[in-house]
C-alpha positions as CSV (number, residue, x, y, z in Angstrom):
1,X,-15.1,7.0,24.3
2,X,-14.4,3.9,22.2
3,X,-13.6,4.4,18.4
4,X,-14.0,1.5,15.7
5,X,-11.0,-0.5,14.3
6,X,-11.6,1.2,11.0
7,X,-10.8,4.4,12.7
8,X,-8.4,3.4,15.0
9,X,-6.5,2.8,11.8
10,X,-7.0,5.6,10.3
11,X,-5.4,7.5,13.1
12,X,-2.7,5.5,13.4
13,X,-1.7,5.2,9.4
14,X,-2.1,9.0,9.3
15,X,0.2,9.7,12.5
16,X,3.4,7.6,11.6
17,X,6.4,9.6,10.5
18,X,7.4,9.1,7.4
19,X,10.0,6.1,7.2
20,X,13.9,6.9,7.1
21,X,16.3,6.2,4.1
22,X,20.2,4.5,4.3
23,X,22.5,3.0,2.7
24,X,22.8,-0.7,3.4
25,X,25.4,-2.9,2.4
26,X,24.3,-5.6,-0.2
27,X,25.1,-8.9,3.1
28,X,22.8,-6.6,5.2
29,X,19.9,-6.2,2.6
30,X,17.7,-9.4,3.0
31,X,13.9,-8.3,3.9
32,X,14.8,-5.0,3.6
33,X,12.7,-2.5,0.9
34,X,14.0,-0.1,-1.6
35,X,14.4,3.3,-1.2
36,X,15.2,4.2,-4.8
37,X,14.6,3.2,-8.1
38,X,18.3,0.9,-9.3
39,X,19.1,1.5,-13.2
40,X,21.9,-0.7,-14.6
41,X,25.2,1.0,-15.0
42,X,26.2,-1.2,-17.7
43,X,23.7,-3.9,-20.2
44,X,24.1,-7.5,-19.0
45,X,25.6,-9.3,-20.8
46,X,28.2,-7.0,-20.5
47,X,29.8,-8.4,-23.8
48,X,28.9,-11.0,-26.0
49,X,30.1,-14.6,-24.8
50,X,29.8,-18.3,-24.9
51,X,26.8,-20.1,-23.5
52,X,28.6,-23.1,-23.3
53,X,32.2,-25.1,-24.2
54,X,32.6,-25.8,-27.2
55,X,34.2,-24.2,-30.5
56,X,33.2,-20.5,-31.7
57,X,33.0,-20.7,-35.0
58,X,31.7,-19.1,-38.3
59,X,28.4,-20.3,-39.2
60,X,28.9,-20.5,-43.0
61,X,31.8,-22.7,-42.2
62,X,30.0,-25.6,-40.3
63,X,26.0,-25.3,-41.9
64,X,26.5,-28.5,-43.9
65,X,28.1,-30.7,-41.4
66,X,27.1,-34.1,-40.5
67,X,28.3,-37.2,-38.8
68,X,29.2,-38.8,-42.7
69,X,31.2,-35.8,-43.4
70,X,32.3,-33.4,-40.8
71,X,34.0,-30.0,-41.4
72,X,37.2,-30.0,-40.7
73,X,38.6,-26.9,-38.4
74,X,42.1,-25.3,-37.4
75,X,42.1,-24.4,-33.8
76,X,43.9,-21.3,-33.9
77,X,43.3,-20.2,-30.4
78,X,42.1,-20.7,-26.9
79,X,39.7,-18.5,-25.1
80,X,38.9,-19.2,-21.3
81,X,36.5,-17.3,-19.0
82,X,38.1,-13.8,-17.8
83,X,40.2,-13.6,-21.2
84,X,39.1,-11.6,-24.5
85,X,40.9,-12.5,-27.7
86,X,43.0,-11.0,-29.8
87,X,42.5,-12.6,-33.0
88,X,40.0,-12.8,-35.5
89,X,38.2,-16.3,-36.6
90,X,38.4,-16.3,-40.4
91,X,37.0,-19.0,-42.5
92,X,38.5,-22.3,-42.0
93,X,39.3,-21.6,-38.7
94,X,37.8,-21.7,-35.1
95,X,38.4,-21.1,-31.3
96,X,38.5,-23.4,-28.6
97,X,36.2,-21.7,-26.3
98,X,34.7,-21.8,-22.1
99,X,31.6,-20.7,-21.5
100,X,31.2,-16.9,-20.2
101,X,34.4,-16.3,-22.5
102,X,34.2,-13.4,-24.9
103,X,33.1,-14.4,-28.4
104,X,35.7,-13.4,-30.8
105,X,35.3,-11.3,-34.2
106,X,35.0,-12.8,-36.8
107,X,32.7,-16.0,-35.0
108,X,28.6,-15.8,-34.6
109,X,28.2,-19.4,-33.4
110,X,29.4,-21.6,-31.4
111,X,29.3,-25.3,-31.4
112,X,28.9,-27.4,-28.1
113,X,32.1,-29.6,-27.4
114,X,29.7,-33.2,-27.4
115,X,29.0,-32.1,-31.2
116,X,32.5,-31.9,-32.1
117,X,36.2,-34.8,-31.6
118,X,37.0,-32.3,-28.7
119,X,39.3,-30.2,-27.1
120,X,43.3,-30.4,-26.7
121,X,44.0,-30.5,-30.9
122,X,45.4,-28.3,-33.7
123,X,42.2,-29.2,-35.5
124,X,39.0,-29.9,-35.0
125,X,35.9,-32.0,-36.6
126,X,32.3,-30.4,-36.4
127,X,30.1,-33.5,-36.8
128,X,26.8,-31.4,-36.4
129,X,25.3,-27.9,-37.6
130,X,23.7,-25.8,-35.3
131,X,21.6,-23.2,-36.2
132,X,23.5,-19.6,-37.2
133,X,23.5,-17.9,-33.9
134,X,23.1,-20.7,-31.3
135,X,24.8,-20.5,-27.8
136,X,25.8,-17.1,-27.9
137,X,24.6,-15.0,-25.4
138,X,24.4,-11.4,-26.7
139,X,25.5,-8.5,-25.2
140,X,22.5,-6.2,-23.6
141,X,19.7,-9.1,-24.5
142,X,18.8,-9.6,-20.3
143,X,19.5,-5.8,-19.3
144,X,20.0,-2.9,-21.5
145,X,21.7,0.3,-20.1
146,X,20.1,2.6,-18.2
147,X,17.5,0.3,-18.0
148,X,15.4,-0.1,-14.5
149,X,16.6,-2.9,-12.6
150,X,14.5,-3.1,-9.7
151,X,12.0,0.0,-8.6
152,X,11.0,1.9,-4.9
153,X,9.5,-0.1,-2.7
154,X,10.5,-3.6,-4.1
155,X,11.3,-6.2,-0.9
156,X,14.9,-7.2,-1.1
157,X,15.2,-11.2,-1.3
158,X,18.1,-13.3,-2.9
159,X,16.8,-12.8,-6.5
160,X,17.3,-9.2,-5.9
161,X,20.6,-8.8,-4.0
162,X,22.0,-11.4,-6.7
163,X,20.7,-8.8,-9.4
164,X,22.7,-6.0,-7.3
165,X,25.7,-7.7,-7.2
166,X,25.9,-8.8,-10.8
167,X,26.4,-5.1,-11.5
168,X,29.1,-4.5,-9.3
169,X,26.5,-2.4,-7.0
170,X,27.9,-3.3,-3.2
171,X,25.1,-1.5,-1.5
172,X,21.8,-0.1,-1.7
173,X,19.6,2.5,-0.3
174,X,16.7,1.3,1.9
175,X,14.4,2.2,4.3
176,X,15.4,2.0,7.6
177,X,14.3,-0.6,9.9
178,X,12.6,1.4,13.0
179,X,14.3,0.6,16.3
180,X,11.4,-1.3,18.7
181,X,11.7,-1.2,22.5
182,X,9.1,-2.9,25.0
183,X,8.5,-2.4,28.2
184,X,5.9,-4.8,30.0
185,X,4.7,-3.4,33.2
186,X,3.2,-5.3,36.8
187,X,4.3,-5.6,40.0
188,X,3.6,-9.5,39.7
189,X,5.7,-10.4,37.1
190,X,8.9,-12.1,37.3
191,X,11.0,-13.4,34.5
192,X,11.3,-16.4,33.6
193,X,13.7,-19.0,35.2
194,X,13.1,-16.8,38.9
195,X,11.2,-18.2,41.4
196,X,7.2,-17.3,41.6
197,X,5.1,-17.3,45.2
198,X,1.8,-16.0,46.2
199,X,0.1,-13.9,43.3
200,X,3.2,-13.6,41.1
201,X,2.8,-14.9,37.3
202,X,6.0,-15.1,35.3
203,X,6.6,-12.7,32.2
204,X,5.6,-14.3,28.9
205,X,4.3,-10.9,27.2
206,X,8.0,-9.7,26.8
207,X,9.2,-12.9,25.1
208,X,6.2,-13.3,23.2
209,X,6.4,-10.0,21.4
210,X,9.9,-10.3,21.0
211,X,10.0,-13.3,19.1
212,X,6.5,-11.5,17.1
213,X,8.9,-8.7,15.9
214,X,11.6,-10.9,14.9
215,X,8.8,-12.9,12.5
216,X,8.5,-9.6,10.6
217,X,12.6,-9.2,10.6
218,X,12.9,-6.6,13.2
219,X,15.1,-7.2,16.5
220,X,13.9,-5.0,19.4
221,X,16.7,-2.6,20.8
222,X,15.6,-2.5,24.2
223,X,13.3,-5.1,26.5
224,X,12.5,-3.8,29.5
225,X,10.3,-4.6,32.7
226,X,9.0,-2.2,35.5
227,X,7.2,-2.5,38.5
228,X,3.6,-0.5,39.3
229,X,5.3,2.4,40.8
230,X,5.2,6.1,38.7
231,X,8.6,6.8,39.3
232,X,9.9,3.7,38.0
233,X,7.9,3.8,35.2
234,X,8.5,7.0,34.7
235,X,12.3,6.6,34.7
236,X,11.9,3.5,32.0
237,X,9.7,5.4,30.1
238,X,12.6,8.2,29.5
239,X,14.7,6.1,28.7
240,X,13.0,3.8,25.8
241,X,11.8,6.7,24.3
242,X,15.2,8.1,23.5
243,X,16.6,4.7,22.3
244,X,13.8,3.7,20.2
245,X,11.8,5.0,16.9
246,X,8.3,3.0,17.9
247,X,7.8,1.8,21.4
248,X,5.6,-0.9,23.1
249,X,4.2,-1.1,26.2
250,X,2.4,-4.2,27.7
251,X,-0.1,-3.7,30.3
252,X,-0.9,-1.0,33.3
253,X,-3.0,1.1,30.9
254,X,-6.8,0.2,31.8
255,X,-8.5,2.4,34.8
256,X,-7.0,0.4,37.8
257,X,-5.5,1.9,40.6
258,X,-2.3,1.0,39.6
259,X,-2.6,1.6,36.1
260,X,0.1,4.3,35.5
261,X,1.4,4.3,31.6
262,X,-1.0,6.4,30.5
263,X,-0.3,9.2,33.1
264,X,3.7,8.9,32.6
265,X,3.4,9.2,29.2
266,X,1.2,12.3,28.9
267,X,4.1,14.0,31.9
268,X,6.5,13.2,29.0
269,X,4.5,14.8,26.5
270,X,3.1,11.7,24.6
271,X,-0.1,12.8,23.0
272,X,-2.5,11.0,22.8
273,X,-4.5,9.6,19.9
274,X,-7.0,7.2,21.4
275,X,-7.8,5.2,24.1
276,X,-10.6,2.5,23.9
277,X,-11.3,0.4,20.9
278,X,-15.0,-1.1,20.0
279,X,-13.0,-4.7,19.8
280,X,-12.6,-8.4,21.4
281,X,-10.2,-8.8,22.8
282,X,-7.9,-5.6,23.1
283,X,-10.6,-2.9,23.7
284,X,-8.0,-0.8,26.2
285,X,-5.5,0.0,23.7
286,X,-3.7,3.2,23.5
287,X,-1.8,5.3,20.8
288,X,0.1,8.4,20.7
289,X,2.7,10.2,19.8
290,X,5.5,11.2,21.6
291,X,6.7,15.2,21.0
292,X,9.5,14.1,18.5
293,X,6.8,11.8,16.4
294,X,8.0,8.4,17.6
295,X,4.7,6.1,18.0
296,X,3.8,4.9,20.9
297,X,1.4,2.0,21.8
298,X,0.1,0.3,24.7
299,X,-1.3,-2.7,24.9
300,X,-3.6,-4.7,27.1
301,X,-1.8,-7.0,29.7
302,X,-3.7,-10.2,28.5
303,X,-1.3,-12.5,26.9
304,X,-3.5,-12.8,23.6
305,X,-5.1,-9.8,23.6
306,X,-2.1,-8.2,23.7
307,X,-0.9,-10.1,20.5
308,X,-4.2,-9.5,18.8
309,X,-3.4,-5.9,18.7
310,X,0.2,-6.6,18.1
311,X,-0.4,-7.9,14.7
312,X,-3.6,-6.7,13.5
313,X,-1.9,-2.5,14.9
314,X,1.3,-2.5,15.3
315,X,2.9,-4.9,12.4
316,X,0.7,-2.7,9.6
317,X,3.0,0.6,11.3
318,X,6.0,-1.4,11.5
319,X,5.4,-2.2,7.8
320,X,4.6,1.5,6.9
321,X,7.7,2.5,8.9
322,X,9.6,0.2,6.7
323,X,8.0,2.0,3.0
324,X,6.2,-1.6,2.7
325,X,2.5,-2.2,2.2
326,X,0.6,-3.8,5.2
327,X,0.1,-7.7,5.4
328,X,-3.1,-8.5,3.0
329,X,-5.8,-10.2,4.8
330,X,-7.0,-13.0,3.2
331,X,-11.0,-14.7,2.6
332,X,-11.9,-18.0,4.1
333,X,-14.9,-20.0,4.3
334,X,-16.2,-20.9,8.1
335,X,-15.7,-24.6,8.6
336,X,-18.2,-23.9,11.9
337,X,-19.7,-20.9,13.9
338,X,-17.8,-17.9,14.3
339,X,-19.3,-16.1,17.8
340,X,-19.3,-12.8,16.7
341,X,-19.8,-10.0,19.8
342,X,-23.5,-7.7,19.1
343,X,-21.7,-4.5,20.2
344,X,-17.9,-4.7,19.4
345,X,-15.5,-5.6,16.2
346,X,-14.5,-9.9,16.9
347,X,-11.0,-11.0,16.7
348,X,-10.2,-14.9,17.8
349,X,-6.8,-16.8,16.7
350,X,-7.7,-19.7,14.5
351,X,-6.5,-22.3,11.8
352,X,-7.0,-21.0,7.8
353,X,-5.8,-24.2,6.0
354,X,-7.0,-24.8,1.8
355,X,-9.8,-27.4,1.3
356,X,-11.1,-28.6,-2.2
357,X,-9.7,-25.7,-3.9
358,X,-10.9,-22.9,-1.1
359,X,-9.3,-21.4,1.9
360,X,-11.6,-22.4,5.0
361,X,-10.8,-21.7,8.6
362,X,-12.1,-22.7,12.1
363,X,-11.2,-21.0,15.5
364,X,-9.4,-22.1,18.4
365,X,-10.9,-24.6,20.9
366,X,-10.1,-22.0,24.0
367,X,-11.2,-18.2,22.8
368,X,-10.5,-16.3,26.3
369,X,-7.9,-13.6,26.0
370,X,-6.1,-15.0,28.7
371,X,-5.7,-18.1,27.5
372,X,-2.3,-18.5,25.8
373,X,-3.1,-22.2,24.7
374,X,-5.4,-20.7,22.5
375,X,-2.6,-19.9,19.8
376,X,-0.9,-23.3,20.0
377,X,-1.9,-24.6,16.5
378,X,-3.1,-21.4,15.2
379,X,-1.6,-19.6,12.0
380,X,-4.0,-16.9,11.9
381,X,-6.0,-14.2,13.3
382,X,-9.8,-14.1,12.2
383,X,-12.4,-11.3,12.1
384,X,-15.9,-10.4,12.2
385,X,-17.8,-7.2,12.5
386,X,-20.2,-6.9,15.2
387,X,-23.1,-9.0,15.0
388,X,-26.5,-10.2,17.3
389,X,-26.3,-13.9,16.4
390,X,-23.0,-16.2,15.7
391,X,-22.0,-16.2,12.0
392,X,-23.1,-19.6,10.8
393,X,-20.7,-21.8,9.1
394,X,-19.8,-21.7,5.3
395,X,-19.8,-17.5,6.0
396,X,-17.0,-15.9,4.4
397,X,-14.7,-13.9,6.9
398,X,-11.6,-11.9,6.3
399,X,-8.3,-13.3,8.3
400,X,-4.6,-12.2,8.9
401,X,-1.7,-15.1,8.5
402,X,0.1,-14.9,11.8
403,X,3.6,-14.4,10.1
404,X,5.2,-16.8,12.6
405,X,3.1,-19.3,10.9
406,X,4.7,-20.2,7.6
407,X,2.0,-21.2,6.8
408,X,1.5,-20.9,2.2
């Protein structure tokens, strides 16, 4: 019995285990999400320092200086980044100063070197006032103590690590990216770079979901290929599923003679969850679970229906395995007919590009599900609910940026 795409979703959000937690090291971070909220051990500044070179300096001192009649200074120290002073500035005196260096007691301002005659003397001339406070940066002004830095579930990018290791903080703790196998399954298929004869059609599922996953930052731990024969399978099978916390299979699950996953997996106590979705292409798709909770999906051997349910299925688990929301589908504007099936859910790769202020989008020139041209110059997957005539153009229809696309 087919289900809908709403349910088959449902089912599948509701069956994933909840995602694992570990501690990462801060060069291992990047795409990664945040397991725990990260409070600042200490306020940034940590102290109260220069903003620039220059002179630190008592305001009263320098307010009525000008070009005509500059205050005159005695350097009575030098302060350079890494180094706190020891001495006080009192009036009639300054510091020669770097910026990030501690300011001094005594000081509240500090006077760029271009407005001053410069560094290297016993004394200085202040040839411009600044206002009472300028280029100081003040201690606890970005980040107060205790105060949250960045919260659960934030994605970890440069802006973030950088904030990590400005505290000191060498690692984090993250979710855990789940551990992908695949196994693609024919007795035709040979890999690339082999030699094909009669019937046999060389590989491309395997690569092409492999290079999917890494688009979403996840490299597979196992790739894997069997013939159509149970005990084969069967022996692949075993050993995925021990190495792996979600695992893919590609093809051998319709109602052929030689279609054995589903079988195999239900001897290794894989329970299933469906079987048959109302949707075009990628109605034979299967999900379970195996006894230990690791997800399980197997997809159609069609070249793009298999990647149709790749990313509209298994990239929204991946993502929940990974604490992260799923990828937000976006609205476009037909730039022609959309032909929508009258009995099952529509998917067909396309191009989503912004016109005149709106997103529109038009669908590839070749729409079978064997037809791998079909994604060359597509950046997105588009969708339409089931429908008796076409959707004209200038409808509005949701669609899902392939995430190999770079596209925005």
């Amino acid at each position: 019995m087919m289900i809908t795409v709403q349910e088959a979703h449902r089912l599948i959000q509701e069956s994933l285990p909840a995602p694992g937690i570990e501690e990462q090291l801060l060069r291992h971070l990047q795409g990664m999400v945040l397991a725990r909220d990260v409070e600042a051990p200490f306020a940034l500044p940590r102290f109260t320092n220069a903003a620039m070179d220059g002179f630190a300096v008592r305001w009263d001192d320098i307010s009525h200086a000008s070009v005509d009649s500059p205050v005159l200074l005695h350097v009575t120290q030098i302060i350079p980044a890494g180094r706190s002073s020891t001495m006080r500035v009192v009036s009639g005196c300054s510091a020669e100063i770097m910026t990030g260096a501690p300011l001094p007691e005594g000081a509240d301002t500090v006077v760029a070197f271009e407005n001053t005659s410069g560094f290297g003397s016993a004394f200085v001339e202040i040839y411009r006032p600044v206002q009472k406070g300028a280029n100081v940066r003040h201690s606890g002004e970005e980040v107060k103590p205790g105060e949250v830095l960045l919260h659960k579930g934030d994605i970890l990018s440069l802006p973030e690590i950088a904030l990590l290791a400005s505290f000191g903080l060498s690692s984090a703790e993250v979710y855990r990216k789940p551990r992908v196998a695949m196994l693609t399954v024919g007795d035709e298929l040979r890999m690339p770079g082999e030699a094909v004869s009669g019937a046999e059609i060389y590989n491309s599922n395997l690569f092409m979901l492999e290079a999917a996953c890494r688009s979403v930052g996840i490299e597979p731990v196992a790739l894997s290929a069997a013939p159509d024969t149970r005990d084969s399978l069967h022996a692949e099978l075993v050993g995925l599923l021990e190495a792996c916390d979600l695992l893919i299979t590609v093809g051998g699950i319709s109602t052929g003679a030689y279609d054995f996953v589903q079988q195999e997996l239900a001897v290794l106590g894989v329970q299933k969850k469906f079987w048959s979705v109302a949707q075009k292409p990628g109605k034979p798709l299967y999900f379970g679970c195996s006894e230990s909770g690791i997800p399980v999906f197997s997809l159609p051997g069609s070249p793009v229906s298999a990647l149709v349910c790749f990313v509209e299925y298994c990239i929204p688990a991946l993502s929940a395995l990974q604490g992260r929301a799923a990828p937000a589908k976006l609205r476009a504007i037909l730039a022609e007919p959309f032909p929508s099936d009258k009995k099952r859910y529509r998917f067909l790769p396309g191009h989503l590009y912004p016109e005149e202020g709106r997103l529109r989008c038009r669908i590839s020139e070749q729409v079978e599900s064997h037809m791998l041209t079909s994604l060359i110059g597509s950046n997105a997957l588009l969708e339409a609910e089931p429908s008796r005539e076409p959707l004209p153009a200038g409808s509005e229809i949701l669609c899902t940026l392939f995430p190999w696309s770079g596209f925005l």
